[in-house]
C-alpha positions as CSV (number, residue, x, y, z in Angstrom):
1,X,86.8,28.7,111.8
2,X,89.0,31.5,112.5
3,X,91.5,31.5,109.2
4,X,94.7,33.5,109.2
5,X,95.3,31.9,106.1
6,X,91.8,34.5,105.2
7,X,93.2,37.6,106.8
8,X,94.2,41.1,104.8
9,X,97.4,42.2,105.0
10,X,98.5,45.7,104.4
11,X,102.3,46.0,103.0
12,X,102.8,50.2,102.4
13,X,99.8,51.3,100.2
14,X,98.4,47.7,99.0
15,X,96.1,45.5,100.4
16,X,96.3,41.3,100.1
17,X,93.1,39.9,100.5
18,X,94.6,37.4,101.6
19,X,98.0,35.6,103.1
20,X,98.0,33.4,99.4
21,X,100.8,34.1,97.0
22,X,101.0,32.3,93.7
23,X,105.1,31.6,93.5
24,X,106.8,32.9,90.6
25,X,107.5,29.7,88.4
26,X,109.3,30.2,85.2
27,X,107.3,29.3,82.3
28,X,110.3,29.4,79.5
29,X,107.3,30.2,76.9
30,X,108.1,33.5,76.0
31,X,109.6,34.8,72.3
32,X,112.4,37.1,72.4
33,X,111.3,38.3,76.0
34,X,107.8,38.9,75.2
35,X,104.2,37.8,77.0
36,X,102.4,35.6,74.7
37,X,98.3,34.2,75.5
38,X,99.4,31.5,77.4
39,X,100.8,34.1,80.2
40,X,97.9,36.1,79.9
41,X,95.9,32.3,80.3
42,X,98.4,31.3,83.2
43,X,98.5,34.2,85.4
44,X,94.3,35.3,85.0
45,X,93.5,31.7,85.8
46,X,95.6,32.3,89.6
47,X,93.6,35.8,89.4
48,X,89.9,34.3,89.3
49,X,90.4,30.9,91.6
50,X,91.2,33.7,94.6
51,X,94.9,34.2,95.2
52,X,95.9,37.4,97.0
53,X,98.8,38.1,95.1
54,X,99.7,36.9,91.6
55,X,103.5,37.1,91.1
56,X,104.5,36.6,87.2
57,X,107.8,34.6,86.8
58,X,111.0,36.1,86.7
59,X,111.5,38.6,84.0
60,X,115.0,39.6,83.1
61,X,116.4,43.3,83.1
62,X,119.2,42.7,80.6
63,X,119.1,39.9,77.8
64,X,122.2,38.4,79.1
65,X,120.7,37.6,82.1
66,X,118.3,35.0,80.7
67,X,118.8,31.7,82.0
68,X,117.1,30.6,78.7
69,X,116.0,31.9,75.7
70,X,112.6,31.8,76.5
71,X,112.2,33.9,79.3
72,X,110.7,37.2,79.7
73,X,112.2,40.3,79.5
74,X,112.1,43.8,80.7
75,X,115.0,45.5,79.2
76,X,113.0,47.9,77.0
77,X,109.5,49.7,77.1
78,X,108.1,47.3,73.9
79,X,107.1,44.7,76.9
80,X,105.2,47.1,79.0
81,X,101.9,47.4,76.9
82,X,102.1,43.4,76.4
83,X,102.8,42.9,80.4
84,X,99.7,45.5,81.0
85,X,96.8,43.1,79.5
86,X,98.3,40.5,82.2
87,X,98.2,43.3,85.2
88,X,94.5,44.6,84.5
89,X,93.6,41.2,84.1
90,X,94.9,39.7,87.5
91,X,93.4,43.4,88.8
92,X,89.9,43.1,87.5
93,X,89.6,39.3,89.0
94,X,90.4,41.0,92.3
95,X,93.8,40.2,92.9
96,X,97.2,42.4,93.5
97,X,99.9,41.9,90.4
98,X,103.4,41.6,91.3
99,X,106.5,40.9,89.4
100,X,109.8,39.0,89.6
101,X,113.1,40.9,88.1
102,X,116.4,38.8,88.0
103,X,119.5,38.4,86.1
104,X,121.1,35.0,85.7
105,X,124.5,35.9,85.9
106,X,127.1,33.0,85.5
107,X,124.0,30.7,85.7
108,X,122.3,32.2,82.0
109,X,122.2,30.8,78.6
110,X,121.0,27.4,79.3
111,X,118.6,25.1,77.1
112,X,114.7,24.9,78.1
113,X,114.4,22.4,81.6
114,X,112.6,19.6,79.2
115,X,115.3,19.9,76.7
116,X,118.1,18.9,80.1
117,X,118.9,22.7,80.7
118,X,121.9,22.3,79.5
119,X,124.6,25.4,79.2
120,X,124.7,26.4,75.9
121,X,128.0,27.5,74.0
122,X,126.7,29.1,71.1
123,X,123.5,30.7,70.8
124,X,122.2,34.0,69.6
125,X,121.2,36.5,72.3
126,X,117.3,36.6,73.6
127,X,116.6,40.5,72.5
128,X,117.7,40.4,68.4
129,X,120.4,37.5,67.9
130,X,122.9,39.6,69.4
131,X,126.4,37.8,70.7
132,X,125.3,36.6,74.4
133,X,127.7,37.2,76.8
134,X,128.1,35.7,80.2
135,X,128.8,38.2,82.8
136,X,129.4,38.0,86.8
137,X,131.1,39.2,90.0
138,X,134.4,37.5,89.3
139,X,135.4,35.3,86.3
140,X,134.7,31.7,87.8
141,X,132.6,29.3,86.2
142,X,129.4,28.1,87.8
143,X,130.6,24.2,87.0
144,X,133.1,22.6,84.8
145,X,129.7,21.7,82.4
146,X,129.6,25.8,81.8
147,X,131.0,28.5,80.4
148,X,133.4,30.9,82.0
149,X,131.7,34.1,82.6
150,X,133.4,37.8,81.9
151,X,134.0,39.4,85.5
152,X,132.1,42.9,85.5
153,X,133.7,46.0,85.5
154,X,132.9,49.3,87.4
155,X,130.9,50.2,84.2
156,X,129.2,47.3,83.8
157,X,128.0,47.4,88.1
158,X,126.6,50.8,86.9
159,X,125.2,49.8,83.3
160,X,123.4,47.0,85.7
161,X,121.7,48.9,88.1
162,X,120.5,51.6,85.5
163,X,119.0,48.2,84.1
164,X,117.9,47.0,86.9
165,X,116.4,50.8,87.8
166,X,114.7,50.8,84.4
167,X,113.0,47.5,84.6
168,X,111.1,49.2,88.4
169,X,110.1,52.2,86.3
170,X,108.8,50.0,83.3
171,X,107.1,47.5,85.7
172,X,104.9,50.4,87.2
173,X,104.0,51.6,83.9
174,X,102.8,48.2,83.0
175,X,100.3,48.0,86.6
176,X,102.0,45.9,88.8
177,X,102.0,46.6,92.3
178,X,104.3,44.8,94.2
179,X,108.0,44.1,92.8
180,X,110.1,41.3,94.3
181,X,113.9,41.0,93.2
182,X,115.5,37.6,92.8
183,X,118.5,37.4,95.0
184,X,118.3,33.6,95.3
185,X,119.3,30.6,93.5
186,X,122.9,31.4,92.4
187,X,121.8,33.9,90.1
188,X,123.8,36.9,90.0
189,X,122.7,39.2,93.1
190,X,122.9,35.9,94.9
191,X,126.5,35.6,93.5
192,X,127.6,38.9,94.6
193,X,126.9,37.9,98.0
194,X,128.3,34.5,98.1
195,X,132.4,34.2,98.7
196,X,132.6,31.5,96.5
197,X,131.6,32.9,93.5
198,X,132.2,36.6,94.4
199,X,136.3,36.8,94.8
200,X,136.8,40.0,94.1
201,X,139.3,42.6,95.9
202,X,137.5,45.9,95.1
203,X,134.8,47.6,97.2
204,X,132.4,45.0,96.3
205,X,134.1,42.1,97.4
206,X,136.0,40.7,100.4
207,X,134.0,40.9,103.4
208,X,130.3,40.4,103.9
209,X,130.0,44.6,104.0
210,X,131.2,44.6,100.6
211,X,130.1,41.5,99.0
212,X,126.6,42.9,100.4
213,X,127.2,46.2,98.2
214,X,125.3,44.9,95.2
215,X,122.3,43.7,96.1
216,X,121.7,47.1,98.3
217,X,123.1,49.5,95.5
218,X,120.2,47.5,93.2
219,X,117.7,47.9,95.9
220,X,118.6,51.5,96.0
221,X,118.5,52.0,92.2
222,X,115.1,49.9,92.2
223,X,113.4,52.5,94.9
224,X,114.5,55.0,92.8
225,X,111.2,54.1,90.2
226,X,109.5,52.4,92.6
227,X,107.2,54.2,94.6
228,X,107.5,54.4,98.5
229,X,103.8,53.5,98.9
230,X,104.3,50.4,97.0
231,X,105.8,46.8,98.4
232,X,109.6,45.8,98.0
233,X,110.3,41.7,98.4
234,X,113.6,40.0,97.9
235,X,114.1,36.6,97.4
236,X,116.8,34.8,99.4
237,X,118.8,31.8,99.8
238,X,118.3,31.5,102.9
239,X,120.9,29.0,102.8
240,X,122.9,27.4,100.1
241,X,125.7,24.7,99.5
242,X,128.5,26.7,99.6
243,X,128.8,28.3,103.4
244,X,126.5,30.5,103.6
245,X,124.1,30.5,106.4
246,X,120.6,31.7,108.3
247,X,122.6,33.7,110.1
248,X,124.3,35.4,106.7
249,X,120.7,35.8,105.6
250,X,119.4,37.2,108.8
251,X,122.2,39.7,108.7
252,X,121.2,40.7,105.0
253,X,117.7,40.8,105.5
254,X,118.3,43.7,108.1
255,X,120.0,45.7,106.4
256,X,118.0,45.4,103.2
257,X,114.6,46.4,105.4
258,X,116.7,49.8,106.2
259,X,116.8,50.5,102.5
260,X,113.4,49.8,101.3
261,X,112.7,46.0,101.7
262,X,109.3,44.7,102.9
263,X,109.7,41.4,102.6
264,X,112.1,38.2,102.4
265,X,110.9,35.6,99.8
266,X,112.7,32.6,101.7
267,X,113.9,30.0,99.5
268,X,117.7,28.0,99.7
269,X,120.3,26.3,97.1
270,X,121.4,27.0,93.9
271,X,124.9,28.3,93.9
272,X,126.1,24.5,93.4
273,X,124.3,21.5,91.1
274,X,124.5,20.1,95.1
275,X,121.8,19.3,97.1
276,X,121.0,21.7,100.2
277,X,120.5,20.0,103.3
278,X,117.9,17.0,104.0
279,X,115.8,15.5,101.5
280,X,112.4,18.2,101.4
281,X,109.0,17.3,103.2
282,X,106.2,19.6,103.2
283,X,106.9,22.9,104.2
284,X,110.5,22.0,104.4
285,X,112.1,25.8,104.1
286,X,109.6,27.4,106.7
287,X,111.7,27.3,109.7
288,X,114.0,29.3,107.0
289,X,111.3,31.7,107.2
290,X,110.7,32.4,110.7
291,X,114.3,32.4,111.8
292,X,114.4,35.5,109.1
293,X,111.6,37.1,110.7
294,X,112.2,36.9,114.2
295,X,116.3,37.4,113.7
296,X,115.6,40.8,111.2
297,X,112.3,42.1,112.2
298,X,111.0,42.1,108.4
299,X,108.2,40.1,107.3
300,X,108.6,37.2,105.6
301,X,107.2,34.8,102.8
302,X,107.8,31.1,103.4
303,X,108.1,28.8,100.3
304,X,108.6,25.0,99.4
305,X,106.1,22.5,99.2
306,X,103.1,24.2,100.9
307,X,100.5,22.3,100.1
308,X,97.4,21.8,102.1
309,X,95.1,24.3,104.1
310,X,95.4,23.8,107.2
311,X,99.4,23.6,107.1
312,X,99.5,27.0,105.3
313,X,96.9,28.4,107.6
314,X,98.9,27.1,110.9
315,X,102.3,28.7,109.4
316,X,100.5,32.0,109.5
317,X,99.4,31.1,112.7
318,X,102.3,30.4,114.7
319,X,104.5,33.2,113.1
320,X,106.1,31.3,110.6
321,X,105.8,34.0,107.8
322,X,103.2,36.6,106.7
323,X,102.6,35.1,103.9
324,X,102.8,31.2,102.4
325,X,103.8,31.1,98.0
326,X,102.7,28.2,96.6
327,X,104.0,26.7,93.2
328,X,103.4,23.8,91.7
329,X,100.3,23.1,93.6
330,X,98.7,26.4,91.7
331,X,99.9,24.3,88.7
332,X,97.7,20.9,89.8
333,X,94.9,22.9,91.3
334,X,94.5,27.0,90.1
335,X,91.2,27.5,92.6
336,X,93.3,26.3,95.8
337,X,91.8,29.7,97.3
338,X,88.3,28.3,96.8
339,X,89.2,24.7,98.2
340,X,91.4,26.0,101.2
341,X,88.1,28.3,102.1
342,X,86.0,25.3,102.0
343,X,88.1,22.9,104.1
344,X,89.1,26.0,106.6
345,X,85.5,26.2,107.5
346,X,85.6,30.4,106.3
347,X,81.6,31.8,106.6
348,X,81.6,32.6,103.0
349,X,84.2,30.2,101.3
350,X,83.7,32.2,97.6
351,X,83.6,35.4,98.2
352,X,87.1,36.0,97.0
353,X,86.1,35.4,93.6
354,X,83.9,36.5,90.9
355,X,80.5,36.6,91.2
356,X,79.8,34.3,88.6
357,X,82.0,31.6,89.6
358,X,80.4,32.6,93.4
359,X,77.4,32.0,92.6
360,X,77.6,28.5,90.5
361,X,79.7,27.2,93.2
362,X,77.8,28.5,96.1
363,X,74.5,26.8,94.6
364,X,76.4,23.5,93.8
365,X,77.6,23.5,97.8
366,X,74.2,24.1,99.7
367,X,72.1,21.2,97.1
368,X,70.8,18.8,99.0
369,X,73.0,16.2,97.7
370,X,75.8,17.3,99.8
371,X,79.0,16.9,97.7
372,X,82.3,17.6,97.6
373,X,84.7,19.1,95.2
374,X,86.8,16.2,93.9
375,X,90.3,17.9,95.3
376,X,88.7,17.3,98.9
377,X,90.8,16.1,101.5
378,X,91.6,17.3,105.5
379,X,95.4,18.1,105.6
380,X,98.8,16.3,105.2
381,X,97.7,13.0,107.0
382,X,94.3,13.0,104.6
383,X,92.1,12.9,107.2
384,X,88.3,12.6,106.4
385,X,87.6,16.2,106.8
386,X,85.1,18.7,107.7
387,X,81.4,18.7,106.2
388,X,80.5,21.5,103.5
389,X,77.7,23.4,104.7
């Protein structure tokens, strides 16, 4: 079968394999902003079952932009040796590294999801037990359930993108080689863009122009340590809850490509506890996607319950996106590379993965006994399937 699922892609100087992104998904495991073995278990397990690209959650650039006090951090160079056992690791299983960078804005200083991810009115900061502020685009609470946030000065929009700038520099020193920001999900890029939350009367609020001055300034300040031969992604809510649209997003993306952006990581929601649109069904944000990339001319990476092979291999296909993210079905099944190849019908269905794995699994496929790996089903309507040859 003839997979575009299976197809390199070439994004400035790097190379994917493939068109398979693990997602980054916030792991809230981290101490004080530091890696721990269970990220360097998490993200080499994506690494070795085949993925093309490896992103590791979002990893704040300033401890007060933590949504909890478990995430990772960025905000100074202790993290980079740490992060670098992660990077050669996803590298030497034959995968590209990349790397979220967000700041949670009004939205930080929550509890753990588990413990109700709740706001949190008192609690030390992430980086040393520090007093953890609350900062934002204008001085407006997220809900009534959470604190009011400290609108940002002049000074603090500069101290930001210096942090935001610093963060690029110290993810290339730790190996990664793709860098996505997170605009999305009402944290604070996102609310710098949204009217509702940004209702400022400065150069950086007002009208789309201005409440679009943020997230290009950081872009700008981020491709100041980034290299030029290396991949830029943002991720977008493509639409949210509060007004604003595909066509705001389409708009965005544009510009964004003229300033260094490769490619839009197309989610929705978050700048409300509401609920955006219908109830989701596989694949549900992919039209998201392709309206993004045939409205801005940028490519695009479609998310949201992308699941089986043949639906992420048809979204490639028919010009949905460039590339499909998957999530929490990396969580349920870490060798979904191997098992999409098998059920796509690709010639050699482990070749994107270590030779020993290869091998074992090879042999185990071409016995005479025929069987099938216990995950095996043909697409959304589990039909029987193709035979394993």
């Amino acid at each position: 079968m003839d997979s575009r699922l299976f197809s390199p892609l070439t994004i400035r100087g790097i190379t994917l394999k493939n068109r398979i992104v693990v997602s980054p998904m916030l792991q809230y495991c981290a101490d004080n902003g530091h890696v721990n073995d269970w990220h360097l278990m998490h993200y080499g397990k994506f690494a070795a079952g085949g993925a093309g690209l490896v992103f590791v959650e979002s990893t704040k650039v300033d401890p007060r932009g933590c949504s909890t006090p478990r995430d990772l951090g960025l905000w100074k160079d202790d993290f980079i040796a740490p992060l670098k056992r992660i990077t050669d690791l996803i590298r030497k299983n034959g995968a590209v590294a990349g790397i979220q960078l967000g700041h949670s804005g009004r939205k930080a200083r929550r509890s753990v999801p588990w413990e109700g991810r709740m706001p949190m009115a008192q609690c030390p900061g992430v980086d040393h037990g520090e007093e953890w502020e609350l900062i934002a685009p204008s001085a407006i609470a997220f809900s009534d359930r959470y604190s009011m946030p400290r609108q940002m000065t002049h000074d603090d929009i500069q101290e930001s993108l210096s942090h935001w700038e610093q963060a690029a520099r110290r993810a290339l020193e730790a190996g990664f080689q793709v860098l996505e920001l997170h605009g999305a999900h009402g944290y604070l890029i996102h609310q710098f863009l949204s009217p509702v939350a940004n209702q400022r009367t400065d150069e950086y609020g007002g009208s789309p122009e201005k409440r679009m001055r943020f997230a290009i300034e950081v872009v700008r300040a981020v491709r100041k340590s980034w290299p030029e031969d290396k991949p830029l992604f943002m991720r977008v809510s493509a639409v949210d809850e509060s007004g604003w649209s595909i066509e705001d997003s389409i708009r965005v993306a544009g510009v964004l490509k003229e300033y260094g952006v490769d490619v839009i990581d197309c989610s929705a929601g978050g700048m409300s506890d509401a609920a955006t649109g219908e109830a989701p069904g596989y694949g549900y944000q992919v039209p998201y996607a392709r309206a993004i990339r045939n409205g801005a001319g940028v490519k695009t990476m479609a998310v949201g319950l992308i699941i089986h092979a043949d639906q992420a291999d048809e979204i490639i296909r028919s010009g949905g996106a460039d590339l499909t993210a998957l999530g929490r079905e990396f969580l349920h099944n870490p060798n979904w590379p191997i098992d999409a190849a098998q059920k796509l019908g690709i010639e050699s269905p482990f070749a994107g993965v270590g030779e020993s794995l290869a091998y074992w699994l090879g042999k185990r496929a071409s016995s005479r006994a025929g069987t099938r790996p216990s995950t095996w089903q043909w697409g959304i309507d589990g039909n029987t399937g193709q035979s394993v040859e």
